[in-house]
Biopython code that builds the backbone (N, CA, C, O; Angstrom):
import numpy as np
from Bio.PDB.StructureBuilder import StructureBuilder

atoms = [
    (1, "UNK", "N", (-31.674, -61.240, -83.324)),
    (1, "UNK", "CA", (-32.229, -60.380, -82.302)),
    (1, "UNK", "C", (-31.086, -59.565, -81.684)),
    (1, "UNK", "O", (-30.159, -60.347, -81.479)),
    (2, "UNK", "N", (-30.844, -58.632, -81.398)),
    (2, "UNK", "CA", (-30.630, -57.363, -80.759)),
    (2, "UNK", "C", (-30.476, -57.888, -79.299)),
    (2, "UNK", "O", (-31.081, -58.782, -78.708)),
    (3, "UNK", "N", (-29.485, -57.056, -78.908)),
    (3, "UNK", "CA", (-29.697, -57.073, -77.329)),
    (3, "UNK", "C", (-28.700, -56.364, -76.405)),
    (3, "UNK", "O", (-27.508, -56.093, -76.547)),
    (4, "UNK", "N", (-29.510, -56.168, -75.485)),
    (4, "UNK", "CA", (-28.597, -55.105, -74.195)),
    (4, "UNK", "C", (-28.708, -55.406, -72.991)),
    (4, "UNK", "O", (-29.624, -56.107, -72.562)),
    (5, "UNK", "N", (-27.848, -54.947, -72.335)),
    (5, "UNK", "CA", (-27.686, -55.494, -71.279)),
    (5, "UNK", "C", (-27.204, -54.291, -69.872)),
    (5, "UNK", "O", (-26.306, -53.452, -69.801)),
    (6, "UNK", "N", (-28.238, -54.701, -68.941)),
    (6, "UNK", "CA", (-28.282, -53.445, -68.534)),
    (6, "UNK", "C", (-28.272, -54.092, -66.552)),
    (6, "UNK", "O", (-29.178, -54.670, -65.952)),
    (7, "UNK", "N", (-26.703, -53.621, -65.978)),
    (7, "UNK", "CA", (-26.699, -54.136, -64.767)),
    (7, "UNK", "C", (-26.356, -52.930, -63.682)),
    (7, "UNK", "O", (-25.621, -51.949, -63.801)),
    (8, "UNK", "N", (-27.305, -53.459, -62.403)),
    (8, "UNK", "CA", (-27.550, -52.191, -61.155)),
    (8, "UNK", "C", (-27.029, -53.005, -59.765)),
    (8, "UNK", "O", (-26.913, -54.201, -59.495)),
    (9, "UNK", "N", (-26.867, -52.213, -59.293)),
    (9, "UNK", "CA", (-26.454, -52.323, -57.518)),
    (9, "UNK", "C", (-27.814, -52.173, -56.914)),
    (9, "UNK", "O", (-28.183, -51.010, -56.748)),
    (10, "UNK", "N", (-28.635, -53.134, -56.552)),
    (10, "UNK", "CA", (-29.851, -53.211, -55.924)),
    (10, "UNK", "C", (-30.147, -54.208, -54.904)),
    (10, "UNK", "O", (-29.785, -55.358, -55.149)),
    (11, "UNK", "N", (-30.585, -54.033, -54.095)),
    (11, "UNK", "CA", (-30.576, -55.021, -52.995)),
    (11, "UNK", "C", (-32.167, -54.495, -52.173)),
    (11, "UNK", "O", (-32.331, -54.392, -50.958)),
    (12, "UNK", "N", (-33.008, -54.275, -53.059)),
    (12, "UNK", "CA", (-34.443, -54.282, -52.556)),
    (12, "UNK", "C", (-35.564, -54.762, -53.732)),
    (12, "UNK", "O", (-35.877, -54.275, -54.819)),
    (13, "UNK", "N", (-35.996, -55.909, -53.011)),
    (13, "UNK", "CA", (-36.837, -56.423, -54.229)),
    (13, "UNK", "C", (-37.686, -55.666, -54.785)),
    (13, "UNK", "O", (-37.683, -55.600, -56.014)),
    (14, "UNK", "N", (-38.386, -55.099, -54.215)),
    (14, "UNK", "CA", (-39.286, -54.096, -54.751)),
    (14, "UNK", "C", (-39.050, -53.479, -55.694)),
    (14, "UNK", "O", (-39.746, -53.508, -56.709)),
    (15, "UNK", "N", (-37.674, -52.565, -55.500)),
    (15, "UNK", "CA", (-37.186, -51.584, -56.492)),
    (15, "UNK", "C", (-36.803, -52.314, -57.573)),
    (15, "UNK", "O", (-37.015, -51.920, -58.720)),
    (16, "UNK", "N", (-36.121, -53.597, -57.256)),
    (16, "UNK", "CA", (-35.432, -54.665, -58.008)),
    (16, "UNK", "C", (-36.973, -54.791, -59.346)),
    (16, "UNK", "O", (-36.900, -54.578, -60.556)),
    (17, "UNK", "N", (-38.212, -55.200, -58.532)),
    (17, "UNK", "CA", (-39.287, -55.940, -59.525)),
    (17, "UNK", "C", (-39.544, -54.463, -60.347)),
    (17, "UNK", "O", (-39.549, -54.507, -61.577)),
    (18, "UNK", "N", (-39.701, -53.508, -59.842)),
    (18, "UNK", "CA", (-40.065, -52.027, -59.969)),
    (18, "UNK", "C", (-39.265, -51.365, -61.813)),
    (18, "UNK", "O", (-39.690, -50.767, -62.801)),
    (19, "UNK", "N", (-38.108, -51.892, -61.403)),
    (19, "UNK", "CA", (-37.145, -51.657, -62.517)),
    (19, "UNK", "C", (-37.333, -52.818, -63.613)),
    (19, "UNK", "O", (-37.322, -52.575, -64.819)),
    (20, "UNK", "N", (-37.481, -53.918, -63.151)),
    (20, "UNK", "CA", (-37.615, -54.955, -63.945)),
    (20, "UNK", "C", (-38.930, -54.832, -65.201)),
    (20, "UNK", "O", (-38.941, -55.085, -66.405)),
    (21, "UNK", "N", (-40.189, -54.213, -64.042)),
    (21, "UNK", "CA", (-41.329, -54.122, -65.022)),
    (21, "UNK", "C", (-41.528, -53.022, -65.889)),
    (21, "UNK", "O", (-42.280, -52.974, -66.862)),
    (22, "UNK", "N", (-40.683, -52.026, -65.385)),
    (22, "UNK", "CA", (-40.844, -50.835, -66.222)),
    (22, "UNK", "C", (-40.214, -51.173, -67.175)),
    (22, "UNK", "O", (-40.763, -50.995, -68.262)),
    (23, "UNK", "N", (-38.789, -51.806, -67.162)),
    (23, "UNK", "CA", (-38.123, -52.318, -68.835)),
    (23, "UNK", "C", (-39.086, -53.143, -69.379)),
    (23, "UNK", "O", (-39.025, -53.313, -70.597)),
    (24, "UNK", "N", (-40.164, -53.821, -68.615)),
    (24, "UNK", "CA", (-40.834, -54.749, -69.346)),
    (24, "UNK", "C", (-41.981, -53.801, -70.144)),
    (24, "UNK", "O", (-42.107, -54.109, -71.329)),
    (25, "UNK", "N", (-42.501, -53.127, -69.858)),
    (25, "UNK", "CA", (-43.812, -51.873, -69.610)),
    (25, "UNK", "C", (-43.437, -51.411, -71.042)),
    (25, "UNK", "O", (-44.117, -51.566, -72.057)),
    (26, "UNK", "N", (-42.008, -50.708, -70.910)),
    (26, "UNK", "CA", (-41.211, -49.882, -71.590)),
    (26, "UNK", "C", (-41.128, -50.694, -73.419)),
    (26, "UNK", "O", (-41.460, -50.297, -74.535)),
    (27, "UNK", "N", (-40.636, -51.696, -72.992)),
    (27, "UNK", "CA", (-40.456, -52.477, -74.256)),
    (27, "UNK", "C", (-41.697, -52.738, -74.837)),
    (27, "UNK", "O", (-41.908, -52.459, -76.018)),
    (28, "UNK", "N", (-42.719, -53.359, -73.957)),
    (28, "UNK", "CA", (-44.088, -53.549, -74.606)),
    (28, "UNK", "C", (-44.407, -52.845, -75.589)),
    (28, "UNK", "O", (-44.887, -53.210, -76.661)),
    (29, "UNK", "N", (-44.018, -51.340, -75.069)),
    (29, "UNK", "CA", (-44.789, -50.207, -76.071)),
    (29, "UNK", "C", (-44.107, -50.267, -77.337)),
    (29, "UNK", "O", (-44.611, -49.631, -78.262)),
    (30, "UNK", "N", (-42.815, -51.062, -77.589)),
    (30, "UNK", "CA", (-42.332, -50.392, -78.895)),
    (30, "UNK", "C", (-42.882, -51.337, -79.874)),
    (30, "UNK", "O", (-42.538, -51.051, -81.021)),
    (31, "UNK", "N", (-43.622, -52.361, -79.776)),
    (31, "UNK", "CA", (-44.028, -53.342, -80.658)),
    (31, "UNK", "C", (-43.619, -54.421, -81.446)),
    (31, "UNK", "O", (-44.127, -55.159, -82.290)),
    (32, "UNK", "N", (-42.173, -54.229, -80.716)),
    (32, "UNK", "CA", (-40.755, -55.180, -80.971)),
    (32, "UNK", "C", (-41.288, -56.963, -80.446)),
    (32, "UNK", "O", (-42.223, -57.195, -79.679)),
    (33, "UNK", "N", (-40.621, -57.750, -80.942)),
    (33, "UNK", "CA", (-40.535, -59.147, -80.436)),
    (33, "UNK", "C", (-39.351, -58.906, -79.355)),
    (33, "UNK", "O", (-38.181, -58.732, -79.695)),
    (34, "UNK", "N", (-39.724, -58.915, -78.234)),
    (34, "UNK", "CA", (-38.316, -59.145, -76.831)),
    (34, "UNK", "C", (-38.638, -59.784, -76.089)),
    (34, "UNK", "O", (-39.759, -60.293, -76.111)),
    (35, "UNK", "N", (-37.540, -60.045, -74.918)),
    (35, "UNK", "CA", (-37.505, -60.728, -73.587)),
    (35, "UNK", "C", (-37.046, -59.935, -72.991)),
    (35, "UNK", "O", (-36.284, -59.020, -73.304)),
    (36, "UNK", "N", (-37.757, -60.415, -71.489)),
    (36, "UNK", "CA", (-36.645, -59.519, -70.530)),
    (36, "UNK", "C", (-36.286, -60.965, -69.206)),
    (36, "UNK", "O", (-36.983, -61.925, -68.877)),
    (37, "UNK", "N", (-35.582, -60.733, -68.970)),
    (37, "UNK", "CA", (-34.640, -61.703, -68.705)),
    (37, "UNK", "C", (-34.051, -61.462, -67.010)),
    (37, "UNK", "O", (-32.879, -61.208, -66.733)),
    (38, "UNK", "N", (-35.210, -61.619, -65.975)),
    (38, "UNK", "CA", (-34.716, -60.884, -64.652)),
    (38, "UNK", "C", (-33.441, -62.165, -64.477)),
    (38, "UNK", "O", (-33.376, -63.132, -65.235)),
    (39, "UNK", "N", (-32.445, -61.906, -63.268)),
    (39, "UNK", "CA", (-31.469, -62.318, -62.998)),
    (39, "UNK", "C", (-31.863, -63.642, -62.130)),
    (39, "UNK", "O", (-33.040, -63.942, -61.930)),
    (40, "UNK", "N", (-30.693, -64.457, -61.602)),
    (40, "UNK", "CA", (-31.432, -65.886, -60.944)),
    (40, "UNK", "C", (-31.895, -65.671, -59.464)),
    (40, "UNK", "O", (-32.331, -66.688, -58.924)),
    (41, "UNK", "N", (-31.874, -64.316, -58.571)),
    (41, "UNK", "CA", (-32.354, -64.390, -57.827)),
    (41, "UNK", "C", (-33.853, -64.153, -57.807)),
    (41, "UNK", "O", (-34.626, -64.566, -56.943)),
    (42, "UNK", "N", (-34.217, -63.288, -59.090)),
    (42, "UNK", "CA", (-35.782, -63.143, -58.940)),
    (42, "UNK", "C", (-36.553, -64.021, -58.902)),
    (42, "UNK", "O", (-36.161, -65.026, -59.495)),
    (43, "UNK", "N", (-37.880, -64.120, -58.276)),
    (43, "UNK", "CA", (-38.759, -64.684, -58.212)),
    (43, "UNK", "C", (-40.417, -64.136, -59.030)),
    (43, "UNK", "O", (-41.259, -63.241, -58.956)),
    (44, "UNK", "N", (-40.147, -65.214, -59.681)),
    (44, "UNK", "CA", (-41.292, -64.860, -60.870)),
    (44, "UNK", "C", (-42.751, -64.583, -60.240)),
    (44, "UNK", "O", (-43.401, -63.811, -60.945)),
    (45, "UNK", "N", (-43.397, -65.011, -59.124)),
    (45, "UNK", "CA", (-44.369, -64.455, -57.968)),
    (45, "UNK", "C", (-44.069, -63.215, -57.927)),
    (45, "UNK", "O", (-44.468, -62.350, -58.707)),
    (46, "UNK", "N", (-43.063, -63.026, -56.643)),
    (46, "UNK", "CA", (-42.878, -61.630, -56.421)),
    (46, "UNK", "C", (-43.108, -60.441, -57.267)),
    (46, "UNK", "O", (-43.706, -59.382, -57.076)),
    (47, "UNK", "N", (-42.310, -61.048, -58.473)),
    (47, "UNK", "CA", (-42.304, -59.902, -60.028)),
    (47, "UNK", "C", (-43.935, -59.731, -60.267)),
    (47, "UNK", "O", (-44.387, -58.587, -60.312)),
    (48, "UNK", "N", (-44.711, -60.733, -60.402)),
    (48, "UNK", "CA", (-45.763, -60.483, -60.586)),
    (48, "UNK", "C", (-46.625, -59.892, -59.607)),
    (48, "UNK", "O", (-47.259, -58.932, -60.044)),
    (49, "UNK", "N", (-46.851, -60.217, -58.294)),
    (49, "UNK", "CA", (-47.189, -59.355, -57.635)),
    (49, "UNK", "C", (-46.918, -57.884, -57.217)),
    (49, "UNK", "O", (-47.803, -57.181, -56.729)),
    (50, "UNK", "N", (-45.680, -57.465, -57.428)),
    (50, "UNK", "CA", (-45.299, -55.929, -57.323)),
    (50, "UNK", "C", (-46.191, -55.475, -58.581)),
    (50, "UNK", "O", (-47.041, -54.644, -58.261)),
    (51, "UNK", "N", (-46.188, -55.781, -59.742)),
    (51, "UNK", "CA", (-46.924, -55.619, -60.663)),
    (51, "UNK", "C", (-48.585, -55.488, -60.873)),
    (51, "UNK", "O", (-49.256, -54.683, -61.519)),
    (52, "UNK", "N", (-48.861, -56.368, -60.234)),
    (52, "UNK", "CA", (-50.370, -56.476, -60.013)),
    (52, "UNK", "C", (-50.943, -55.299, -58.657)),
    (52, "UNK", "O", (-52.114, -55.046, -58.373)),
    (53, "UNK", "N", (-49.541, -54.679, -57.930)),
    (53, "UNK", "CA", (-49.486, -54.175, -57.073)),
    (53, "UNK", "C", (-49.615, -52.074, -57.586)),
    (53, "UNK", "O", (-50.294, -51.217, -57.021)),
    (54, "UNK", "N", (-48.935, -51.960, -58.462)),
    (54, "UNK", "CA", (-49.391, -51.026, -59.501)),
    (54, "UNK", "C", (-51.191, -50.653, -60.025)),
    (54, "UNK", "O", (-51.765, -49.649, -60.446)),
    (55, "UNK", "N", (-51.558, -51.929, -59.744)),
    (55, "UNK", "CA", (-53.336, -52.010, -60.092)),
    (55, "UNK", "C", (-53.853, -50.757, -58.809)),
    (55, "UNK", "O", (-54.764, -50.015, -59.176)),
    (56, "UNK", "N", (-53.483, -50.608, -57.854)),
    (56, "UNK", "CA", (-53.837, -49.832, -56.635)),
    (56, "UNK", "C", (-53.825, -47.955, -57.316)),
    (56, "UNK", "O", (-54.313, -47.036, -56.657)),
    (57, "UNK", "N", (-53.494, -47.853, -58.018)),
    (57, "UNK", "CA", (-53.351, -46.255, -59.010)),
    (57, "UNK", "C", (-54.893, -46.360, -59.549)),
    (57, "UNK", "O", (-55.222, -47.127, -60.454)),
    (58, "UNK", "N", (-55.771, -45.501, -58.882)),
    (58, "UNK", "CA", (-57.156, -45.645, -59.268)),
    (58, "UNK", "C", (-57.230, -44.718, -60.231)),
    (58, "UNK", "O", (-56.724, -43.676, -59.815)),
    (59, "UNK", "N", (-57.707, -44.598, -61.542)),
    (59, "UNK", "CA", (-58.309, -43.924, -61.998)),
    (59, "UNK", "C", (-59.849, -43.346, -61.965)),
    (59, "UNK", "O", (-60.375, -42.320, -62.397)),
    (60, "UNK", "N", (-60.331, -44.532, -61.222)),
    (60, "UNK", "CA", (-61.998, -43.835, -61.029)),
    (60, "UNK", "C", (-61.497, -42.810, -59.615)),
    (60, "UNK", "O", (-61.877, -41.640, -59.585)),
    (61, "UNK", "N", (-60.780, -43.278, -58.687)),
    (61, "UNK", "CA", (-60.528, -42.371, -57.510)),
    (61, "UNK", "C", (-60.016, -41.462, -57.783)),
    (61, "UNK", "O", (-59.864, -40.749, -56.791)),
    (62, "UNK", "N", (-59.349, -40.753, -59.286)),
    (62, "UNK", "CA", (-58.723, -39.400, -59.843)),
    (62, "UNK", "C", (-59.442, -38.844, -60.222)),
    (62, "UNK", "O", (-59.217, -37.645, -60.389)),
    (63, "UNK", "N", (-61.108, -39.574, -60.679)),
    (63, "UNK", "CA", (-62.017, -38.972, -61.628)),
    (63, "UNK", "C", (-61.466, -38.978, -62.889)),
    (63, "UNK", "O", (-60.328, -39.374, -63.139)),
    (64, "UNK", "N", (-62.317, -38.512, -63.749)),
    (64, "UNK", "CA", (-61.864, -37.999, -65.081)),
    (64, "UNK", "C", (-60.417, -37.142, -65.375)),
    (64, "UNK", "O", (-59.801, -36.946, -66.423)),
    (65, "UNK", "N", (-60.251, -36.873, -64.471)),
    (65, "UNK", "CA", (-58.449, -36.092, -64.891)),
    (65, "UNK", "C", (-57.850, -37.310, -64.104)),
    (65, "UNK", "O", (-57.509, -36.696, -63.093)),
    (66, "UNK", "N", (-57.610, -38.163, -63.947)),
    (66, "UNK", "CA", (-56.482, -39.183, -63.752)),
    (66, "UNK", "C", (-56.413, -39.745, -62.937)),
    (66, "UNK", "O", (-57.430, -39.892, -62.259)),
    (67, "UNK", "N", (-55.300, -40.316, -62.577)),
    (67, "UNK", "CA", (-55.359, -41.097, -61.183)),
    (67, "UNK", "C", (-54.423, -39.873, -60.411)),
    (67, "UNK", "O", (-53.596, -39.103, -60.901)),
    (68, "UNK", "N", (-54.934, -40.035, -58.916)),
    (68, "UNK", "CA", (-54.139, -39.051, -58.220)),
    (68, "UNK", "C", (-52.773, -38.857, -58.358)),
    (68, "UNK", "O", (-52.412, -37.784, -57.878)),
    (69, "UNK", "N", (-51.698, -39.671, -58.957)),
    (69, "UNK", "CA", (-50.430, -39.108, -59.327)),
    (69, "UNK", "C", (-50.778, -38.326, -60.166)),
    (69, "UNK", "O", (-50.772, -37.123, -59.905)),
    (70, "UNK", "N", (-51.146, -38.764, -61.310)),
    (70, "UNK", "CA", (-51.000, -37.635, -62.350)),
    (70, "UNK", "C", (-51.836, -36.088, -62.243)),
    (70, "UNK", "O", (-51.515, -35.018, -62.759)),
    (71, "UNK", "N", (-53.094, -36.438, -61.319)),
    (71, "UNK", "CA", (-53.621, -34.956, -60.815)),
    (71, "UNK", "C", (-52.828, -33.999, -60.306)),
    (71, "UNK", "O", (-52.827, -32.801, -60.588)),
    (72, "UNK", "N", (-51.954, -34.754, -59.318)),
    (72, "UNK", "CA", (-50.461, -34.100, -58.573)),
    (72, "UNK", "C", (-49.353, -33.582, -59.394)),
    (72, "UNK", "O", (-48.562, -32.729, -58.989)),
    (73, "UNK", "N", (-49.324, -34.091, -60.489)),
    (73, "UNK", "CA", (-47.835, -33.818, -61.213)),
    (73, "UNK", "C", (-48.705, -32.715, -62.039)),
    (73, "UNK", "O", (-47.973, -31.767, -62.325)),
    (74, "UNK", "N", (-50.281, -32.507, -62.598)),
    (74, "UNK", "CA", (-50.330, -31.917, -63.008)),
    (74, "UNK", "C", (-50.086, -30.550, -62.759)),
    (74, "UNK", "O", (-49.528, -29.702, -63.456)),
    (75, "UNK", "N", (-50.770, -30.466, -61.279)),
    (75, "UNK", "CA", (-50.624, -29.187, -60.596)),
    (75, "UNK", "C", (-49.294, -28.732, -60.558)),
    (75, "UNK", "O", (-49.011, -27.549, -60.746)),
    (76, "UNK", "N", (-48.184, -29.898, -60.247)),
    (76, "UNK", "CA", (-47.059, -29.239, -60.176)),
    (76, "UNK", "C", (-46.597, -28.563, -61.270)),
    (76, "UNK", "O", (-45.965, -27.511, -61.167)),
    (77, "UNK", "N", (-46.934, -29.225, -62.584)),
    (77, "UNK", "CA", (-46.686, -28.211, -63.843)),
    (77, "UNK", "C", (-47.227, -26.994, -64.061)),
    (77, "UNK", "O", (-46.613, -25.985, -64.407)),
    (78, "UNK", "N", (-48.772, -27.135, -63.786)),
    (78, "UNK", "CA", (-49.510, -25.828, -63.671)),
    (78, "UNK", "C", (-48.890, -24.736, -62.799)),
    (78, "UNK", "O", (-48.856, -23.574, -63.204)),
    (79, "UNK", "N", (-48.367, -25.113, -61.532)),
    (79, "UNK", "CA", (-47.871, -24.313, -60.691)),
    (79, "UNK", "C", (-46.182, -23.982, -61.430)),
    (79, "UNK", "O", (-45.917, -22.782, -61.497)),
    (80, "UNK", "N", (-45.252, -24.807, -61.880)),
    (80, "UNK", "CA", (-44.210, -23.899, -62.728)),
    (80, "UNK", "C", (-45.031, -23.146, -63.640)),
    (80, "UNK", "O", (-44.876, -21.999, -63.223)),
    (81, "UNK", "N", (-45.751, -23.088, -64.553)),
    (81, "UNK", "CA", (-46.074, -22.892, -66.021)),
    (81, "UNK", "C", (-46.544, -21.362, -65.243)),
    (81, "UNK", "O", (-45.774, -20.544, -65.744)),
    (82, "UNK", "N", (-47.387, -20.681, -64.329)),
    (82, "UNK", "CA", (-47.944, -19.813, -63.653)),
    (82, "UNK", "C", (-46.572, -19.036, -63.212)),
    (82, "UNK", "O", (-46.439, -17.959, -63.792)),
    (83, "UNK", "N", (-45.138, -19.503, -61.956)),
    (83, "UNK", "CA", (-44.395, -18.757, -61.939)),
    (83, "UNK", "C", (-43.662, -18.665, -63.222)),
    (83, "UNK", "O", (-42.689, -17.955, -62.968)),
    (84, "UNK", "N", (-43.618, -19.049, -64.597)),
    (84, "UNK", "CA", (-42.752, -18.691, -65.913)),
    (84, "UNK", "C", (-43.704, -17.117, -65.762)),
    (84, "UNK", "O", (-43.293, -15.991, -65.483)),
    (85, "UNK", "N", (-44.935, -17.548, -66.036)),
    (85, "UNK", "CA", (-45.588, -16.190, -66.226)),
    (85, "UNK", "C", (-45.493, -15.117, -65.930)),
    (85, "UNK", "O", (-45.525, -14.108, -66.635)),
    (86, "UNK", "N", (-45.325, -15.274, -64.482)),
    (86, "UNK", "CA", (-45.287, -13.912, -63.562)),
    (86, "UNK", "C", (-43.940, -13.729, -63.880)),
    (86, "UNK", "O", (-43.701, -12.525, -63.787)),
    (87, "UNK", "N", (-43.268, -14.155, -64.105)),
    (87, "UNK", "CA", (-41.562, -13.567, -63.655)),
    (87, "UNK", "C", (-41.406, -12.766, -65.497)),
    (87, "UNK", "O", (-40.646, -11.817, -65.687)),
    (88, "UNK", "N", (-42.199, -13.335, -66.554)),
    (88, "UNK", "CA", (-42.298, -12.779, -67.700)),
    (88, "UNK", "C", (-42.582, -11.306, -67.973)),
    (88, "UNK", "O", (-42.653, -10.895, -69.131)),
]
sb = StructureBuilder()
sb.init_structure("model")
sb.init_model(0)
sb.init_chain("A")
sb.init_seg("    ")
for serial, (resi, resn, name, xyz) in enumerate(atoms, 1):
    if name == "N":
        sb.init_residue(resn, " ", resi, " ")
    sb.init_atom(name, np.array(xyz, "f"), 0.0, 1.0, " ", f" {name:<3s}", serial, name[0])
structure = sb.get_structure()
């Protein structure tokens, strides 16, 4: 097995679980056999609850175009993609 190792200056759990699950999120997708391996202060609760805490991103509350982040980021693209235009 492969492996990397990847260390931060963090001192907020949140951000701490935040980073933790996205490497976890992240890896999921590649279809690889891994671990991820939080450090000895984490708490395997906490990790899971910041996580389960992500569940709050409604997609029925975005409707059919998304959950309200991504409605937001869309516009923000729509709104560059419109000034490329005009300035064209």
């Amino acid at each position: 097995m492969r492996e990397i190792k990847i260390c931060f200056d963090c001192d907020d759990a949140d951000r701490y679980a935040d980073i933790v699950n996205a490497i976890w999120a992240q890896m999921n997708a590649t279809g690889c056999d891994f671990t991820v391996t939080p450090d000895e202060l984490a708490v395997a609760h906490d990790l899971d609850k910041r996580w389960d805490d992500y569940s709050q991103v409604s997609w029925k509350d975005g409707g059919r175009r998304g959950t309200p982040q991504a409605i937001a980021g869309g516009s923000d693209r729509a709104d560059a993609r419109d000034d490329a235009k005009s300035d064209g």
